[in-house]
C-alpha positions, 0 to 999 in steps of 0.5 A, spaced: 490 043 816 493 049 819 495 055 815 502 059 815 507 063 813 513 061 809 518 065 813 525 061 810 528 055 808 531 049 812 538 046 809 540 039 813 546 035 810 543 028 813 535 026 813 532 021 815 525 022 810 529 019 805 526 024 801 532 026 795 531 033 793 525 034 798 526 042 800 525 043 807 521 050 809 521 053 816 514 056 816 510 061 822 502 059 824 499 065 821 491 066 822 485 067 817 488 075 815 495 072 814 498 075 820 504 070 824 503 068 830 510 067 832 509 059 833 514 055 827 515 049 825 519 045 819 514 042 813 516 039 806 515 043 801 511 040 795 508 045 792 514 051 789 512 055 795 517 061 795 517 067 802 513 070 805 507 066 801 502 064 806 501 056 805 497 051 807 500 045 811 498 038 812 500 035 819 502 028 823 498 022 819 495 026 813 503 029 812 505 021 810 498 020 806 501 022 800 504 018 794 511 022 796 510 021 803 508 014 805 511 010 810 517 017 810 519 020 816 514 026 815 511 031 820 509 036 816 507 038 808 505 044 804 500 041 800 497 048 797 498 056 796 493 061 799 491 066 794 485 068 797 480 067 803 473 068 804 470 069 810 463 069 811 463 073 804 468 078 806 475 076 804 481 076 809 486 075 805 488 076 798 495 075 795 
């Protein structure tokens, strides 16, 4: 599971996830404190995750584990939005 940014969304007229109504994100890798690292990446989002919040995203085999997602042409999924980080008792990152 990696960590990042939601930085816009994805419009496609034609997919082949057979997913009706998935919302595409295009998101930025971010680290602990949030901070983009300028790599991007497309995830299904499945969680109502809006700009700028820093999301936690399930990749390759673990992205077509889900009840929405099994056997679907699934790279990457928001699984969860980040409200705070606590890192060796010390929080990096609080939304």
């Amino acid at each position: 599971m990696i960590l990042a940014r939601v930085i816009g969304t994805v419009v496609s007229s034609t997919t082949s996830t057979d997913m009706d109504g998935a919302r595409y994100l295009l998101l930025d890798r971010s680290d602990q404190y949030g901070k983009t690292k300028g790599d991007y990446l497309v995830a299904i989002d499945l969680v109502g995750a809006n700009r700028d919040e820093l999301v936690m995203v399930s990749e390759t085999s673990a992205a077509r584990d889900t009840l929405a997602t099994t056997n679907k042409a699934v790279d990457a999924i928001i699984v969860g939005i980040v409200d705070l980080i606590d890192e060796n008792e010390k929080i990096t990152y609080k939304k």
